[in-house]
C-alpha positions, 0 to 999 in steps of 0.5 A: 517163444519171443514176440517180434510183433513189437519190433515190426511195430517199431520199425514202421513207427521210425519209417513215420518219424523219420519221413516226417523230418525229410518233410520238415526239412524239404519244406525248410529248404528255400526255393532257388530262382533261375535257370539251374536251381540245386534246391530240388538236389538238396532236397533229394538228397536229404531223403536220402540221407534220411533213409539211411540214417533211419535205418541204421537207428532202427537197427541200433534201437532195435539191438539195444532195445531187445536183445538180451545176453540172458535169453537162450540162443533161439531166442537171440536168433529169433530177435536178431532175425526180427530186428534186421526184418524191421530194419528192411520194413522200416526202409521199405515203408519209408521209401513207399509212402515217400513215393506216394507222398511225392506223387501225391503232393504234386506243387509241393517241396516234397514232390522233389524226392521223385519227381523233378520238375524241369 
């Protein structure tokens, strides 16, 4: 039997670490004055971005992390069944505590990821 728990550990570890860059990078995007900024879009999309390019390197890092050309095929079906679960879990989590973060920080730069202030 193949433990899996790693991988869900992992997985939700990437979701911290990768929303922990949109916020740098939210933060690092200047304010725009007038009457039609496009900082809150740009900070949007960099979440975004962010969401996907996590997930993919979840997935990536899972593969080449835990799956063996030696194990048995229960075992590849097991890890490979894992790895895409805590990719789906890395992008959940990333969007959830996203929401919470933007709803939370309500004058803030990250409140742009949902929430745009008019």
């Amino acid at each position: 039997m193949v433990s899996t728990v790693p991988v869900y550990i992992i997985s939700a570890a990437f979701a911290g670490v990768f929303l922990l860059i949109a916020a740098i990078i939210s933060n690092a995007i200047k304010f725009e004055g007038g009457a039609n900024p496009k900082d809150p879009g740009k900070r949007k999309m960099w979440f975004w971005i962010l969401a996907i390019i996590g997930t993919i390197a979840n997935l990536l890092f899972g593969l080449f992390t835990y799956y063996y050309p030696e194990n048995n095929s229960y075992a590849k079906s097991q890890l490979i069944t894992a790895i895409g679960i805590g990719a789906g879990i890395c992008f959940a989590l990333y969007i959830v505590l996203g929401f919470v973060l933007s709803a939370t920080i309500k004058n803030g730069k990250i409140n742009n990821w949902f929430h745009h202030k008019k």
